[in-house]
BALOBA-1460 file (C-alpha; in Angstrom, 3 decimals):
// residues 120
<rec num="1" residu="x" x="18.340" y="17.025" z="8.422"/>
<rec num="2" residu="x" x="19.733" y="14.632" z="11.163"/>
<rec num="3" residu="x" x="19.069" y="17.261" z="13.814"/>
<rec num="4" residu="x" x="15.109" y="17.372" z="12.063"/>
<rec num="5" residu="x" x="14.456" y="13.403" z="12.474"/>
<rec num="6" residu="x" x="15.798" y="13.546" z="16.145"/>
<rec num="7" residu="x" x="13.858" y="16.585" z="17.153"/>
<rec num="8" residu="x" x="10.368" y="14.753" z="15.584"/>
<rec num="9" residu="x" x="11.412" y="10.695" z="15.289"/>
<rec num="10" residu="x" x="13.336" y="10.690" z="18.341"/>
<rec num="11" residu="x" x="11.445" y="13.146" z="20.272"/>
<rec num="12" residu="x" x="9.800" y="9.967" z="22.421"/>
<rec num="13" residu="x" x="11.343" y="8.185" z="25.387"/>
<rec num="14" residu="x" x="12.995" y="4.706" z="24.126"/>
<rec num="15" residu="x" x="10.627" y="2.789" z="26.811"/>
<rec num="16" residu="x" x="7.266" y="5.251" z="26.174"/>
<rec num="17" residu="x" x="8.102" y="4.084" z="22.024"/>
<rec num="18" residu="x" x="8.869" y="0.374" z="22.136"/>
<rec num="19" residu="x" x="6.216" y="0.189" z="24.157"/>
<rec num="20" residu="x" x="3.626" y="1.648" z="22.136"/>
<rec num="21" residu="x" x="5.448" y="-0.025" z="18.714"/>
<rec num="22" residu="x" x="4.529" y="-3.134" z="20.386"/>
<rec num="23" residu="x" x="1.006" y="-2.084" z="20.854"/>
<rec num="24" residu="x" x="0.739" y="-1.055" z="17.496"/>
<rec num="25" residu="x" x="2.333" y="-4.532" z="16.272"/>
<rec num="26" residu="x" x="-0.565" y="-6.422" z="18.122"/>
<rec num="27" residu="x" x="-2.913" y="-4.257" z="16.312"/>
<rec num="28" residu="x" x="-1.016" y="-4.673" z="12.885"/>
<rec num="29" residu="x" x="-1.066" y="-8.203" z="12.848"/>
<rec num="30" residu="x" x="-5.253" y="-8.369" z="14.298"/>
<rec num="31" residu="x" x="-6.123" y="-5.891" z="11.634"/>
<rec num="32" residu="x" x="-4.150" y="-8.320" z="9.018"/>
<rec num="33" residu="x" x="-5.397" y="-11.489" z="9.913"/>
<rec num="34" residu="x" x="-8.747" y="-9.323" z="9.467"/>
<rec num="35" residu="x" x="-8.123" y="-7.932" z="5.892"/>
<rec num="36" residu="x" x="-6.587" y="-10.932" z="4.928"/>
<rec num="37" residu="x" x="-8.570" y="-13.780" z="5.631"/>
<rec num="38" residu="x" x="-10.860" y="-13.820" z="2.635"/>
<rec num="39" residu="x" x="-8.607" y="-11.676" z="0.315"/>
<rec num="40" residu="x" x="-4.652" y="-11.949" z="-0.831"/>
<rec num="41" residu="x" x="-2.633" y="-9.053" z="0.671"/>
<rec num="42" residu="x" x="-1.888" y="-6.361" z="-1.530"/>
<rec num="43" residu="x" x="1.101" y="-3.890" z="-1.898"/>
<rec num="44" residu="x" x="-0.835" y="-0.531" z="-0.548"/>
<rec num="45" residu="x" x="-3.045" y="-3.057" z="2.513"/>
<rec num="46" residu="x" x="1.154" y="-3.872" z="3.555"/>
<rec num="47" residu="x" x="2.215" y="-0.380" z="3.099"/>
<rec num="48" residu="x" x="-0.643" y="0.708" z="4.703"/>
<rec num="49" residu="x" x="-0.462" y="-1.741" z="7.690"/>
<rec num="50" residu="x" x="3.513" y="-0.535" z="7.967"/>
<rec num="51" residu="x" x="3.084" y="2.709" z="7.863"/>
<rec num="52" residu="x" x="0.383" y="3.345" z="10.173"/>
<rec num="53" residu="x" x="2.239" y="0.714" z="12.708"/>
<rec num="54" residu="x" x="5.393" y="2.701" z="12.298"/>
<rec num="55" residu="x" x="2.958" y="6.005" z="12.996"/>
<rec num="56" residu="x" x="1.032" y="4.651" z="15.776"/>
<rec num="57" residu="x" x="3.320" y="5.750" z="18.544"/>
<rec num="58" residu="x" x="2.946" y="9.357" z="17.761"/>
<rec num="59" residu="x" x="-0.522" y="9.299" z="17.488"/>
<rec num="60" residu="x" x="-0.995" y="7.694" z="20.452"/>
<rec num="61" residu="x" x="0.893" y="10.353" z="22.291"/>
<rec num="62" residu="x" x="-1.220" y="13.320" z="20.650"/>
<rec num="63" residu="x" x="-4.161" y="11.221" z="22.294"/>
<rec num="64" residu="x" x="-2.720" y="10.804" z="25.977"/>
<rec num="65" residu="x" x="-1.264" y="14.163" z="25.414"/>
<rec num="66" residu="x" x="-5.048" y="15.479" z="24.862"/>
<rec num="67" residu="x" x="-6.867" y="13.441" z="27.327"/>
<rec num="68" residu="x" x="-4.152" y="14.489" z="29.846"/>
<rec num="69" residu="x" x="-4.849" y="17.659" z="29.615"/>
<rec num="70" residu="x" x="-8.970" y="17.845" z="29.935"/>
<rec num="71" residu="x" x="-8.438" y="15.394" z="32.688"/>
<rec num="72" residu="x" x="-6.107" y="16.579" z="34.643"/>
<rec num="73" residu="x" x="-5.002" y="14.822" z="37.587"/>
<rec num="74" residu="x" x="-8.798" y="13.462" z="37.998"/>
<rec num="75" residu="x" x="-9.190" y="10.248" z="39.072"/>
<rec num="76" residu="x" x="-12.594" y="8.262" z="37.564"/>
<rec num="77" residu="x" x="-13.440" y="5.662" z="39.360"/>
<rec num="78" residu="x" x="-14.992" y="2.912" z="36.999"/>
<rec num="79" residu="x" x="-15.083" y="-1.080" z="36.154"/>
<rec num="80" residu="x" x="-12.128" y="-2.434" z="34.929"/>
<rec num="81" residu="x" x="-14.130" y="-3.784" z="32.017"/>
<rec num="82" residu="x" x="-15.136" y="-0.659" z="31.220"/>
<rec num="83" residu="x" x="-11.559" y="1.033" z="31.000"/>
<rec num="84" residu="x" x="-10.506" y="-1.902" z="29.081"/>
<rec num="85" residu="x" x="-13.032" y="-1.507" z="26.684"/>
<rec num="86" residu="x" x="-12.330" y="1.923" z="26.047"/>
<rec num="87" residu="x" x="-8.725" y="1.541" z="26.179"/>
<rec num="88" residu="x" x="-8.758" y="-0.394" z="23.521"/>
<rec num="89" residu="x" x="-11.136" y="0.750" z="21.765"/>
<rec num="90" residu="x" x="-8.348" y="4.171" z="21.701"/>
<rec num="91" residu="x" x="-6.218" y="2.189" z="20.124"/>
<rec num="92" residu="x" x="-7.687" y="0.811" z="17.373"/>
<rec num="93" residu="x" x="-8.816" y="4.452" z="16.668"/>
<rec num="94" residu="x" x="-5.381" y="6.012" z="16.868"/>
<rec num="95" residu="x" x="-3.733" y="2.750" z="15.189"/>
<rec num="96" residu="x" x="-5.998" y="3.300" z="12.043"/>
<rec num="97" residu="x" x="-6.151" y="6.840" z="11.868"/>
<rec num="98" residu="x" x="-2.225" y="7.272" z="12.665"/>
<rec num="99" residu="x" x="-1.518" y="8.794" z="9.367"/>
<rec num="100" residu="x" x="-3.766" y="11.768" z="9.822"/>
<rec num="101" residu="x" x="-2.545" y="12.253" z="13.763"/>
<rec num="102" residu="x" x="0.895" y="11.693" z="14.103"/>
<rec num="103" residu="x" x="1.743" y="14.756" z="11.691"/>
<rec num="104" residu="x" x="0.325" y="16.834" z="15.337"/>
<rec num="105" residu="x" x="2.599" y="14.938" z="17.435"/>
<rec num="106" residu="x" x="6.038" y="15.071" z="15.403"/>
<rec num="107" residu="x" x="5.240" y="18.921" z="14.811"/>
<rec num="108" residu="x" x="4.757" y="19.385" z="18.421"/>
<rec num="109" residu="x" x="7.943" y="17.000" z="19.447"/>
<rec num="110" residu="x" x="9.727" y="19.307" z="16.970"/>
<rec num="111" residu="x" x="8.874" y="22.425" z="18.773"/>
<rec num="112" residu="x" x="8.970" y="21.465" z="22.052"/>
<rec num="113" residu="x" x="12.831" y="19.882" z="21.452"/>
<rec num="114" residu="x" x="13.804" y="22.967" z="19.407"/>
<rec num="115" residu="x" x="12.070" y="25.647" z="22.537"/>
<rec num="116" residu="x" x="14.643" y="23.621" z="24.766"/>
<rec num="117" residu="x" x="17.672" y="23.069" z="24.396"/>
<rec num="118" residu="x" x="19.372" y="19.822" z="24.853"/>
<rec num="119" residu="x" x="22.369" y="17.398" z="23.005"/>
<rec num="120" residu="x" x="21.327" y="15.743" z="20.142"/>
């Protein structure tokens, strides 16, 4: 079972992770201030909030992971403004839709680290 969470859980970089938690913690506390600032939290908004913060990460890699590979090594050449806007626009996508996403991208850390072998 300890082999299973390190293959999926631990399947990210330490650096490509925190970073990403940290993303999804800036998101987590926006979309709470949001949900919460006409109505008292509730046990499944927290859960939820947790949960798809926790998730984010992984869903965020099934989207790079997907736009990396239509785009290649292309280079687009647009306004900063209009990156940004997209960018995080992304996020706020994979952020609340983590829980249906991440499942691809801990099955597919879990192949990929069982296809090669390494120390656990």
């Amino acid at each position: 079972m300890q082999t299973f969470i390190r293959k999926t859980f631990g399947g990210l970089s330490r650096e490509y992770y925190l970073r990403q938690l940290f993303f999804g913690c800036l998101i987590a506390g926006v979309a709470f201030w949001f949900k919460t600032a006409t109505h008292l939290p509730t046990v499944p908004l927290v859960l939820g909030i947790v949960v798809n913060t926790l998730l984010y990460p992984y869903a965020r890699f099934v989207w790079e992971s997907i736009v990396g590979f239509i785009v290649g090594r292309n280079m687009f050449i647009l306004p900063a403004i209009i990156m940004l806007a997209a960018k995080i626009i992304t996020m706020f996508v994979c952020w609340q839709m983590a829980i249906l996403i991440a499942p691809l991208g801990l099955g597919w850390l879990y192949w990929h680290h069982t296809r090669t072998p390494r120390e656990y």
